[in-house]
N, C-alpha and C positions, 0 to 999 in steps of 0.2 A: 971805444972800439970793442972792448971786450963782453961789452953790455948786446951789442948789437948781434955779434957772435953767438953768445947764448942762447939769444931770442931766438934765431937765424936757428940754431941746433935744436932749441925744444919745438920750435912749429914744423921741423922737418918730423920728428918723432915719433909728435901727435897725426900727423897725414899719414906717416906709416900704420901706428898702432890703427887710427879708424879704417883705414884699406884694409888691413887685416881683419877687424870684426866686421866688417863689412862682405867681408871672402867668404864666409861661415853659412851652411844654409840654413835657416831657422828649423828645430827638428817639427818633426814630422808628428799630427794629430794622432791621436791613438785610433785602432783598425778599430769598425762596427764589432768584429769577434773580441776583440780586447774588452771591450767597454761591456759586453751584453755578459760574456764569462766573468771579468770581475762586480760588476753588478750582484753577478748572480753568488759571487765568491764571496763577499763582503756584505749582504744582506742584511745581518744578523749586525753589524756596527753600526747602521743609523747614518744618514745623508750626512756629509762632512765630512765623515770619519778621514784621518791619513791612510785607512786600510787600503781605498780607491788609489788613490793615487801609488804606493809601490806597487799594489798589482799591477796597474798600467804598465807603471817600469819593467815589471819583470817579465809583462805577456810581452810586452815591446820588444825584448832582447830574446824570448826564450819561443813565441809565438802560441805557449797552453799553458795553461791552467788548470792547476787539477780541480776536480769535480767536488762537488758540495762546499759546505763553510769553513771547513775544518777538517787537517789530515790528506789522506789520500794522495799524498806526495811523490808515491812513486809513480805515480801513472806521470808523471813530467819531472825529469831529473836534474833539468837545466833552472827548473824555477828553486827545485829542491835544494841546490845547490848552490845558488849565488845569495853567499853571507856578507858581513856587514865589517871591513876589513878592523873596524876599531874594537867590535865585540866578539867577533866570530860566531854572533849570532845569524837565523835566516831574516835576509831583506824581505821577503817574499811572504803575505801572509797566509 
């Protein structure tokens, strides 16, 4: 009886925990403006690089990019400013 209980307890759990990932909306592709400014931000790293991909992240949350490869951070202070909570360094390249 206690076997059957348990059973009865983890397949209720599991139906929760998947309704709940299930709740979630898958995020959202990165904007044509994201993709063409970090493109053009991360040029100089070479196809592959992880540079692509936090810029993504950070044009995603911040919506700019500062201008050329390198620097020019204040022209967007929201990319400038979101660091990396374990180094305190910038996410953002």
């Amino acid at each position: 009886m206690k076997i059957v209980n348990l059973l009865f307890i983890t397949l209720f759990l599991t139906s929760i925990l998947i309704n709940i990932t299930n709740a979630l909306p898958p995020p959202s592709p990165p904007s044509a403006f994201c993709k063409k400014k970090c493109g053009s931000r991360c040029a100089l790293k070479g196809p592959g690089s992880r540079c692509e991909g936090y810029c993504l992240m950070c044009c995603s949350k911040c919506n700019c990019v500062p201008s050329g490869t390198y620097g020019n951070l204040d022209e967007c202070p929201c990319y400038r400013d979101m660091k990396s909570p374990k180094t305190g360094r910038s996410k953002c390249p």
